[in-house]
C-alpha positions as CSV (number, residue, x, y, z in Angstrom):
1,X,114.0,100.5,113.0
2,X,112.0,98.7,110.3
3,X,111.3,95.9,112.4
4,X,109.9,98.3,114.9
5,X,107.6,99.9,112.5
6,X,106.0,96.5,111.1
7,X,106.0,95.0,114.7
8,X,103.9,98.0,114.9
9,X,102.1,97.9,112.0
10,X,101.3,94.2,112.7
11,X,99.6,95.3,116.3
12,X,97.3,97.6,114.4
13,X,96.6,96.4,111.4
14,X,92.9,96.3,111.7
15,X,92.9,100.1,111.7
16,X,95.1,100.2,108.9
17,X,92.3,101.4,106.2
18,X,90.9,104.0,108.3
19,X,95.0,105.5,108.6
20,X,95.5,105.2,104.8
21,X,92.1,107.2,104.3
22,X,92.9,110.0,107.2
23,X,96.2,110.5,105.4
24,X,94.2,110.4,102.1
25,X,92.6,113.3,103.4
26,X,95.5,115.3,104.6
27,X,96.9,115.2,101.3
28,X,94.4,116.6,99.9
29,X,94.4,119.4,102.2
30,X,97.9,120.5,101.3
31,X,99.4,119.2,104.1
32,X,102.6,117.7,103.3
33,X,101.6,113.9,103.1
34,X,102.6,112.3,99.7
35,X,99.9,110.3,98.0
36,X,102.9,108.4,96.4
37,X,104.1,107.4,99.5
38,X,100.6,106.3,100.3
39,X,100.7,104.6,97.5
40,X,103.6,102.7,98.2
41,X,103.2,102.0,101.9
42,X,99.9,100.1,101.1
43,X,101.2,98.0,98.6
44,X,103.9,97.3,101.0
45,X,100.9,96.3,103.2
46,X,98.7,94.8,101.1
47,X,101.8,92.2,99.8
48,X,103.4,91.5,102.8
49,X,102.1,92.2,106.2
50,X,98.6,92.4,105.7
51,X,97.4,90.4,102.8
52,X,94.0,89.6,103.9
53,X,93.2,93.9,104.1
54,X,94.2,94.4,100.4
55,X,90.5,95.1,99.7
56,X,89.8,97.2,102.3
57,X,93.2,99.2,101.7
58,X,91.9,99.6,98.1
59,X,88.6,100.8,98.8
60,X,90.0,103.5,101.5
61,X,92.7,104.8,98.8
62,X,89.8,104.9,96.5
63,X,87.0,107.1,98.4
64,X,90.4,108.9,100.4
65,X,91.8,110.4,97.0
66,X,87.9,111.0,95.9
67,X,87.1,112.5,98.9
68,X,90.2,114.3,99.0
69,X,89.7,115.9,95.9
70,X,86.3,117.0,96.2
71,X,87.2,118.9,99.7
72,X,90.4,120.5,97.9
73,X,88.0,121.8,95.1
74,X,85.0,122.8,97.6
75,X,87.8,125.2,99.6
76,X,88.9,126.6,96.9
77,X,85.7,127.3,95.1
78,X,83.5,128.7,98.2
79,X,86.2,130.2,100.1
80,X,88.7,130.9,97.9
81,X,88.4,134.8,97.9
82,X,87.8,134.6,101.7
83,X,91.3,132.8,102.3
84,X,92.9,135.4,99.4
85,X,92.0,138.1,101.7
86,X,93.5,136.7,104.9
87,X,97.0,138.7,106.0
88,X,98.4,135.5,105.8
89,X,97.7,133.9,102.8
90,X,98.1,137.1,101.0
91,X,101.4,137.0,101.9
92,X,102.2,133.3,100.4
93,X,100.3,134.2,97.2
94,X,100.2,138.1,96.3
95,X,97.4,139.2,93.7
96,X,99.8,139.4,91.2
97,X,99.9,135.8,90.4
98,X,96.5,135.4,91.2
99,X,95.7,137.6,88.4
100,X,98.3,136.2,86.4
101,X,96.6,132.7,86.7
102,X,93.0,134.3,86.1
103,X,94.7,135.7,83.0
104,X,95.4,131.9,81.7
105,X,92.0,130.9,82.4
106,X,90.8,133.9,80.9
107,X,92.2,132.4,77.4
């Protein structure tokens, strides 16, 4: 199965960067891709089956964690209260904590 997944790798390695940023960016949506992992798998990459990328791998792990952390902040600061209010996430997070957590920042 690991041979599979490099053979693959190995195909499309020239899109490599742009895979490692997209997942950059997912983590810093919430979606549950670990930047650890990320981490990991490029070095992997970078050491062994790519060398010649390690740059470019850099760079995208760079402006991807960047990136990601400015669009995390920008939901959460302009549409915050908006996505509070949805049935939904009112239901994950009741205003009890929410308070809770204003109370903290409060101090």
């Amino acid at each position: 199965m690991l041979e599979n997944a490099l053979n693959f790798i190995s195909s499309h390695q020239a899109h490599a960067p742009w895979i490692v940023f997209g997942a950059m960016i997912l983590a810093g949506l919430n979606i549950p891709i670990s930047i650890d992992v990320v981490l990991v798998f490029c070095a992997f990459l970078a050491a062994t089956v790519i060398p010649e990328s390690t740059f470019s791998l850099y760079f995208s792990i760079l402006i991807g964690c960047s990136l990601s952390g400015w669009v995390a902040y920008s939901l959460g600061r302009f549409f915050g209260r908006k996505l509070l209010a949805t049935k939904w996430i009112s239901k994950l997070i009741p205003s009890q904590k929410v308070a809770k957590v204003e109370g903290y920042y409060q101090k």
